[in-house]
C-alpha positions in Angstrom: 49.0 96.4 -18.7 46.8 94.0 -20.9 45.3 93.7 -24.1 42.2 91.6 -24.3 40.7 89.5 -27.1 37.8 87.8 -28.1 37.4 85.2 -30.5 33.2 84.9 -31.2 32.3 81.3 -32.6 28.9 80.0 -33.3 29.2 77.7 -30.1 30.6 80.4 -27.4 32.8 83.3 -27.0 36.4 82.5 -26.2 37.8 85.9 -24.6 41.9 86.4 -23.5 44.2 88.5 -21.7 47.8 88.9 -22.8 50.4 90.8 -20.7 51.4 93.9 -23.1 55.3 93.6 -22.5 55.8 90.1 -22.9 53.1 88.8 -25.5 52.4 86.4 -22.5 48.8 84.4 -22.5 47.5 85.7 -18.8 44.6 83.1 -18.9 41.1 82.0 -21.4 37.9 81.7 -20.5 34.6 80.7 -22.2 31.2 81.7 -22.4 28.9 80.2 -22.0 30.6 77.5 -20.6 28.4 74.8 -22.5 26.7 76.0 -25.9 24.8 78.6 -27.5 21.3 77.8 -29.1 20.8 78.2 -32.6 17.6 78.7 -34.1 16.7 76.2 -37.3 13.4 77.4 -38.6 14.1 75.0 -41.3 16.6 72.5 -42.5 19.7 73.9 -43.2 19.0 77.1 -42.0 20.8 78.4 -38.5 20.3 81.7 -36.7 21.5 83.6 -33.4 20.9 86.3 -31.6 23.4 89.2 -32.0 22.4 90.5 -28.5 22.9 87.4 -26.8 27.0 87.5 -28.6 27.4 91.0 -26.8 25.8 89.5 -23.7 28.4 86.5 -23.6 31.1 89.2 -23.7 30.3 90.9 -21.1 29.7 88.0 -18.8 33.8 86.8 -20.4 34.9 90.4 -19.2 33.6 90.6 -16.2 35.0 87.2 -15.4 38.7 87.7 -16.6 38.8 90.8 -14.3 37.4 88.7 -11.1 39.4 85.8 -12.1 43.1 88.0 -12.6 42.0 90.7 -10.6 42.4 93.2 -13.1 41.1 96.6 -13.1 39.1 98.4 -16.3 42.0 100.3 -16.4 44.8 98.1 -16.8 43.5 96.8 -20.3 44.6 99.4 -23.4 43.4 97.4 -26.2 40.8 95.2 -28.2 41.3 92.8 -30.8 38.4 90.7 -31.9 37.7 87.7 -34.2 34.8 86.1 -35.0 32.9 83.7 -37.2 32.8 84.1 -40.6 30.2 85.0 -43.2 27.7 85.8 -40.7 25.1 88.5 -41.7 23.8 91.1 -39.1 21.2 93.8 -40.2 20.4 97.0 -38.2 18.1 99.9 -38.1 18.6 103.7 -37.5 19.1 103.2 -33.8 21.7 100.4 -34.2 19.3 97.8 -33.3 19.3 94.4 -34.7 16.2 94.0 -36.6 16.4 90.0 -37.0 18.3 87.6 -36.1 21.8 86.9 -37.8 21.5 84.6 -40.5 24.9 82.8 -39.6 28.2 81.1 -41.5 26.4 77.5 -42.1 22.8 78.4 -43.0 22.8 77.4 -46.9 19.4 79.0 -47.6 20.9 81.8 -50.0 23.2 78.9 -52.1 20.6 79.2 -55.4 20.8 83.4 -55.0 24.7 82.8 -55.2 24.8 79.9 -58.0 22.4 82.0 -59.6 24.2 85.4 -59.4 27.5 83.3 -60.5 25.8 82.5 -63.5 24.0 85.9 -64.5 27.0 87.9 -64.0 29.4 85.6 -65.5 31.8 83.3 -64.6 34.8 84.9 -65.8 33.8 88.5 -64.1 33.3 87.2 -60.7 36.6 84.9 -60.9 38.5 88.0 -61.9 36.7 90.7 -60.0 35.8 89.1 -56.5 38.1 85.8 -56.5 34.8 83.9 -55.5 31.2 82.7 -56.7 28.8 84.9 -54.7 28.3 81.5 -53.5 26.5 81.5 -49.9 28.1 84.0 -48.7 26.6 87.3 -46.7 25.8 89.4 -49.8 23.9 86.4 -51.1 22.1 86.5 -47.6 21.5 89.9 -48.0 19.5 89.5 -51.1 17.5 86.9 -49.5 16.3 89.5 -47.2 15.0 91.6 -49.8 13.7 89.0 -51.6 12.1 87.3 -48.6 11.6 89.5 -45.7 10.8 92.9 -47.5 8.9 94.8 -44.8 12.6 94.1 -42.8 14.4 95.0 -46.0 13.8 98.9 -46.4 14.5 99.8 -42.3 17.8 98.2 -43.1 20.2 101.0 -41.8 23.6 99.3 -42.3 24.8 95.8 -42.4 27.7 94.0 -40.9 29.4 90.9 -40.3 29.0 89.4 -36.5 32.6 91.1 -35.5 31.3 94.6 -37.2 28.1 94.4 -34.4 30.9 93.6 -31.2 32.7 96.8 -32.0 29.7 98.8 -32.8 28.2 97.5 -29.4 31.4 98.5 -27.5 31.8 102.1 -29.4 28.5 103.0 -30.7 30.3 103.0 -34.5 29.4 101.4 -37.2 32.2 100.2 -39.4 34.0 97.3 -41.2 37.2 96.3 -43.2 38.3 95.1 -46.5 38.8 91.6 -45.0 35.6 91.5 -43.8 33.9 92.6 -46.7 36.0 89.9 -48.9 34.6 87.6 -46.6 31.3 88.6 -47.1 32.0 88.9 -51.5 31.6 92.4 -51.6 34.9 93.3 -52.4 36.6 93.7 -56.3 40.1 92.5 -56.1 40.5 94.2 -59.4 39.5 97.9 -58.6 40.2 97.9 -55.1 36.5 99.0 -54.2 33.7 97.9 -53.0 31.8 95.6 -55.9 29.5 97.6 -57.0 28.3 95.8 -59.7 27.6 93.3 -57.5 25.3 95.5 -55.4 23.7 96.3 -58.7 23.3 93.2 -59.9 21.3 92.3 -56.4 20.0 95.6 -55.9 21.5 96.5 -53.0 21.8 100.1 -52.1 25.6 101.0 -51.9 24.7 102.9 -48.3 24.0 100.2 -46.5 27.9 99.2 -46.6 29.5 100.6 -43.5 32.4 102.9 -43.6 35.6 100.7 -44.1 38.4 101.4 -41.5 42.3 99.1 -41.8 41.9 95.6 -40.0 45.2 96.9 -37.7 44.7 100.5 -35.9 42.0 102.5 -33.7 39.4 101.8 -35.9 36.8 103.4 -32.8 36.7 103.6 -28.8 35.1 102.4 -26.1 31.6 104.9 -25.2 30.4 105.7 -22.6 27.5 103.1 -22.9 29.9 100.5 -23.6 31.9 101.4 -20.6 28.5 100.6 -18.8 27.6 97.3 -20.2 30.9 95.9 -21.1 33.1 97.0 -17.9 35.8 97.9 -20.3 37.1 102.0 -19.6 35.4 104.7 -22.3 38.6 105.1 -24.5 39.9 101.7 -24.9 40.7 101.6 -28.7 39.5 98.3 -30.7 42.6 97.8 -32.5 41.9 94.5 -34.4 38.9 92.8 -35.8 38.7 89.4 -38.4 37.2 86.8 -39.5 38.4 83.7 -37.6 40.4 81.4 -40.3 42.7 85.0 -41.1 42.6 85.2 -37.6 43.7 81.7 -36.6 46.5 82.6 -39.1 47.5 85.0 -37.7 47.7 83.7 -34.4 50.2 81.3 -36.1 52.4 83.5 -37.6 51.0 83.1 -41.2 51.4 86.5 -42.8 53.5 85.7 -46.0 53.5 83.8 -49.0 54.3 79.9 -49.0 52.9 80.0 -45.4 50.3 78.1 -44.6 47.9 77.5 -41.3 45.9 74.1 -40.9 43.6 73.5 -38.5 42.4 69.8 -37.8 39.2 69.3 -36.0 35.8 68.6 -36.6 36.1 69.2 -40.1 39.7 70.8 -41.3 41.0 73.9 -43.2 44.3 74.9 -45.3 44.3 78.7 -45.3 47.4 79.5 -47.8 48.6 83.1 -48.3 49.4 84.2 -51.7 49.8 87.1 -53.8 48.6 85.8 -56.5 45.5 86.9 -57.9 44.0 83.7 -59.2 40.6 82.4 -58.9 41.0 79.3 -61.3 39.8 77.0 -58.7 36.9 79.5 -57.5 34.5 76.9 -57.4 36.8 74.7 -55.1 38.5 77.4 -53.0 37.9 80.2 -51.1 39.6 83.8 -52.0 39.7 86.6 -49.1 41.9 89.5 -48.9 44.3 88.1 -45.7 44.8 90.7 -42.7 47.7 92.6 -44.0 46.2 92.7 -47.1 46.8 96.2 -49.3 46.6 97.7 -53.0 50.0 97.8 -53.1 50.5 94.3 -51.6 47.5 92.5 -52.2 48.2 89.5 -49.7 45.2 87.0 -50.0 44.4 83.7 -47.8 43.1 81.1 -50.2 40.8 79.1 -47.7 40.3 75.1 -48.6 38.0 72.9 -46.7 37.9 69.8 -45.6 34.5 68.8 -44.2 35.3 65.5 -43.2 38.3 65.4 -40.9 38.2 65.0 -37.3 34.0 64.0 -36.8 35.4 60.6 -38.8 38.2 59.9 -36.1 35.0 60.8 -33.1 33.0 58.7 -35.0 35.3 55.3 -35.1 36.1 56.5 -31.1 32.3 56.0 -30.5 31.8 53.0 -32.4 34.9 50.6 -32.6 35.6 48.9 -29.4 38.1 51.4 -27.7 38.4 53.7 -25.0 40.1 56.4 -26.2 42.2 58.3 -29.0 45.3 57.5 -27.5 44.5 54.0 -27.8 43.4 54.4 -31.2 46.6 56.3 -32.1 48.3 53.0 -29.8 46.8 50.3 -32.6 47.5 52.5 -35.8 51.2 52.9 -34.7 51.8 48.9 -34.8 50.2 48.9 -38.5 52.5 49.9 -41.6 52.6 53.1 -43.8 49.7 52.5 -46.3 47.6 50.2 -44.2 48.1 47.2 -45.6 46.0 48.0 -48.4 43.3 49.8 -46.5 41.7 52.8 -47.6 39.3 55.4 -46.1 37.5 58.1 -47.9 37.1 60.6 -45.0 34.4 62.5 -46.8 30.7 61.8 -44.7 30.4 65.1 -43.2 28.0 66.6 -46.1 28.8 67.7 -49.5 32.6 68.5 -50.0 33.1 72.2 -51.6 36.8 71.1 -52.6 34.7 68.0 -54.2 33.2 70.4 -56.2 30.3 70.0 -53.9 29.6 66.0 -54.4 28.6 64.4 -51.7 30.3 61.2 -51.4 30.2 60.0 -47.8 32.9 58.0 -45.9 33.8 54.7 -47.9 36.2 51.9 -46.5 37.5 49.8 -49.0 39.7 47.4 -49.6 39.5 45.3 -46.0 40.4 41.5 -46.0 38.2 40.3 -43.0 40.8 37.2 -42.4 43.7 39.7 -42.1 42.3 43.5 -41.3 41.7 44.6 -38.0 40.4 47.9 -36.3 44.3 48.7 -36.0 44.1 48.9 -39.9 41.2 50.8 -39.6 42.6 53.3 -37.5 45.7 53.8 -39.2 43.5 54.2 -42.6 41.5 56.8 -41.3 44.4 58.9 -39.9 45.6 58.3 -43.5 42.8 58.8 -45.3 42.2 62.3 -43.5 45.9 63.1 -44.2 46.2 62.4 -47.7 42.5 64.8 -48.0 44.5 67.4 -46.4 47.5 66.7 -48.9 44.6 66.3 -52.0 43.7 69.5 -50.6 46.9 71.5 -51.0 47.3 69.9 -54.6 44.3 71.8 -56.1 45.6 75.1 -54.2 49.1 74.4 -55.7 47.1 74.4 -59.2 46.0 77.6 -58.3 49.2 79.3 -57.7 50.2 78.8 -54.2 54.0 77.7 -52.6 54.7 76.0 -49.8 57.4 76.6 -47.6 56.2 76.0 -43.8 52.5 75.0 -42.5 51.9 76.2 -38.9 48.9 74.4 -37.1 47.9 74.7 -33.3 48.7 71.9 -30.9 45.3 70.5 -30.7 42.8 67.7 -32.2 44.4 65.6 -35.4 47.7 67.4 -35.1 48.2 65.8 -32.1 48.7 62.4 -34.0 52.3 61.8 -35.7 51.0 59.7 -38.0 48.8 62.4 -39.5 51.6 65.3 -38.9 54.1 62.5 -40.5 52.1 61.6 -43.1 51.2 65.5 -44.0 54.5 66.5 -43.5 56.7 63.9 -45.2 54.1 63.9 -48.4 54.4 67.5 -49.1 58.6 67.8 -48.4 58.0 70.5 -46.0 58.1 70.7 -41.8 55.0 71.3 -39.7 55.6 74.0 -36.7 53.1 72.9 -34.0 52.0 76.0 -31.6 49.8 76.4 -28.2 47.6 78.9 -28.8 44.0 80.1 -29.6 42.1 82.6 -31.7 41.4 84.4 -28.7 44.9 85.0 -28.0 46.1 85.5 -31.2 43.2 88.6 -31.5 44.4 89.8 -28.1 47.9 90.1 -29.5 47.2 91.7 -32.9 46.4 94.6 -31.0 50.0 95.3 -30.7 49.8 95.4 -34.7 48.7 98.4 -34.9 52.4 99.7 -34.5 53.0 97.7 -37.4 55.8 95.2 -35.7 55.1 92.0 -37.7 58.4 90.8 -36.7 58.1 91.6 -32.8 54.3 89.7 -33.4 56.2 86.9 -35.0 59.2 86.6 -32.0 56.7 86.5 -29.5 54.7 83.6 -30.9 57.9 82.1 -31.3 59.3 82.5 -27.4 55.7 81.9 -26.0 54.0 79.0 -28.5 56.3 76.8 -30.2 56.1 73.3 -29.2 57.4 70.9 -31.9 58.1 70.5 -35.5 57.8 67.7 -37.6 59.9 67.1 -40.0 59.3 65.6 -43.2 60.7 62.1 -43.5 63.5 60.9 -45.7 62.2 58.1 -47.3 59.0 59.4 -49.2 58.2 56.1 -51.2 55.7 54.4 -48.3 54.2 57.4 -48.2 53.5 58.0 -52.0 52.9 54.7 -52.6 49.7 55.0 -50.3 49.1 58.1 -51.3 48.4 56.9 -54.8 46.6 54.1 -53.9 44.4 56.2 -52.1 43.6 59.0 -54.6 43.3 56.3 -57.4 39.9 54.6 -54.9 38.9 58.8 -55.1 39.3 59.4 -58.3 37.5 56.0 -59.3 34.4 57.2 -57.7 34.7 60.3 -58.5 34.4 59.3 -62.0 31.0 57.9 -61.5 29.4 61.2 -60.2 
């Protein structure tokens, strides 16, 4: 018996089937096995089609049960992540009126800055841990403001995992996560944030009926039996935003634990219970899957935008061949360098920058001694010590740390990065092999309420490494400071 999970990105569904007994990964596949389009009417906007999501999980479906040879009837449960932020809109018949406006269109960031300012600072720091910022109830009211005539059919909104389940049960519903996710959520009351719906006159009926992220939150129908190839019956017993989710997948429940992920660009999603939105502006505040009232866990979300594209970029443009050779010349270069520092920071403007857009900078190279060894090393630095700039300003805002957990993929794979991370913030780095797919096919098992079971199998199945911090720190530091001193310097001049 299987659960299955399906992890919805804005480049393909990943979907996954784990063996119910064991926790066991049975085997991953992707759809579509290249990309998905998405539609830019205009610069920095970016669309998709929620139909074409539900058609990519079908196809996923039907090819786990050729591929294993697996019968409808053998899987008992659903877990599902997906991207974040998204915005999906639906008439009375459940039908998508546009397209989804998805996490990295930026058309509704005035809306947000705007409603930041009108309601006050203080009020949304307090109440919804967030700016409205550019997030889906910002994109919401650039639907009424913009598309009008699409505005009053609006039957219900969701976010893009809401629309999966409601296409495989013919339900429309959503969770506190989600709706955190989306800054519709007061911390403070424990409600829905009215006064934000007020403020951007939104009617409170368009929010769907909230159900807990773990438990049969709705069934398989009839006409999802038909399109999906999943039995009528099959509860959906997970859904969440992909950076809880990934967390999750790691065994990140608690606070002082912390997930990082390290590719294109790179995220620190700390759980606290702490209630703080000091560094709103900076950092990211959503109520964490096993969030409740009486144990309001929350995932403080940081990001880094320019992580991993800086480390493709110097593959496709210094003279080498691969990473591993890359990784080969940085390891016969010191700790610091020699001096050479890299500002990993060209991927657009930097949120934990307070939104300056500084690009990458190398400085300090001496052409007689420097070589694209140096380089190397200073950009595996340089993306370190933003990941370890990174967890200062969520330590400032009331976080511990007492374990990061990251998947065995992409910038983790480098010891000098895990090293560097790992010796700079005095506390190990658990390295595990798996995927948000998995861990969504898993938390199925959740709904029982075993954390500890969840945790054990992650454990037995996943673990690869650790890296332990090193003893002598001062290398370390030393470049550390030498680094953040080049930030801060132009920082200063912004």
């Amino acid at each position: 018996m299987y659960y299955i999970g399906f992890d919805l990105g804005s480049s393909s569904i990943k979907a996954a089937l784990v063996e119910i007994s064991t926790g066991k990964s049975i085997g991953v596949v992707q759809e579509p096995e290249t990309e998905m389009s998405m539609l830019a009417l205009k610069n920095g906007w970016a669309e998709q089609k929620p139909e074409e999501w539900w058609q990519y999980i079908c196809k996923a479906i039907e090819r786990l049960k050729k591929t294993y040879n697996i019968s409808r009837t053998q899987i008992k449960g659903i877990g599902i992540s997906y991207q974040m932020h998204g915005l999906v809109i639906v008439d009375k018949t459940g039908k998508p009126l546009r397209k989804s406006i998805i996490w990295c269109d930026s058309r509704a960031v005035e809306i947000g800055r705007k409603g930041f300012k009108e309601i006050g600072e203080e009020k949304c720091t307090s109440h919804l841990l967030n700016s409205p910022a550019n997030f889906t109830a910002s994109k919401l009211k650039w639907v009424k403001e913009n598309e009008p005539e699409i505005y009053k059919n609006i039957y219900k909104f969701m976010l893009p995992g809401d629309f999966i389940a409601y296409k495989f049960s013919d339900i429309i519903n959503t969770t506190i996560s989600g709706l955190s996710e989306g800054i519709f959520w007061d911390f403070k009351n424990d409600s829905v944030a009215d006064f934000l719906l007020e403020h951007y006159g939104i009617d409170k009926s368009l929010v769907p009926d909230i159900v807990p992220t773990f438990g049969n939150q709705c069934v398989v129908s009839e006409q999802g039996e038909k399109e999906s190839g999943l039995a009528a019956g099959t509860p959906i017993f997970y859904r969440a935003g992909d950076q809880p989710n990934n967390a999750l997948a790691l065994n990140v429940f608690n606070p002082g634990e912390i997930a990082a992920t390290g590719g294109t660009s790179g995220v620190v999603y700390a759980i606290t219970e702490n209630l703080s939105g000091k560094e709103s502006t900076r950092v990211n505040n959503f109520a964490h899957v096993n969030y409740t009232k009486s144990s309001p866990l929350i995932g403080k979300l940081l990001n880094v935008n320019g992580a991993g594209i800086q480390y493709r970029w110097l593959l496709n443009n210094l003279a080498v061949s691969s990473y591993e050779e890359m990784n080969n010349l940085a390891s016969e270069i010191p700790v610091g360098s020699d001096g050479v520092c890299m500002l990993p920071f060209g991927n657009g403007a930097e949120r934990m920058l307070n939104n300056l857009e500084i690009g990458t900078r190398l400085v300090n190279v001496n052409l007689n001694n420097h070589h694209k060894g140096h380089i190397c090393r200073a950009s595996l630095e340089g993306i370190a010590f933003s990941f370890v700039y990174g967890m200062e300003i969520l330590k400032s805002d009331g976080i511990d740390v007492n374990v990061i957990r990251a998947g065995n993929d992409n910038l983790f794979r480098s010891e000098i990065f895990a090293n560097t991370v790992a010796t700079l913030i005095q506390h190990e780095i658990e390295i595990y092999n798996t995927t948000g797919a998995i861990g969504a096919a898993r938390a199925s098992a959740l709904h029982k309420g075993n954390f500890k079971n969840f945790g054990k199998v992650i454990m037995d199945n996943d673990h690869v490494m650790t890296f332990m911090p090193f003893k002598d720190k001062e290398p370390y530091l030393k470049a550390y400071q030498n680094w953040k001193k080049e930030l801060e310097l132009i920082l200063s001049t912004k």
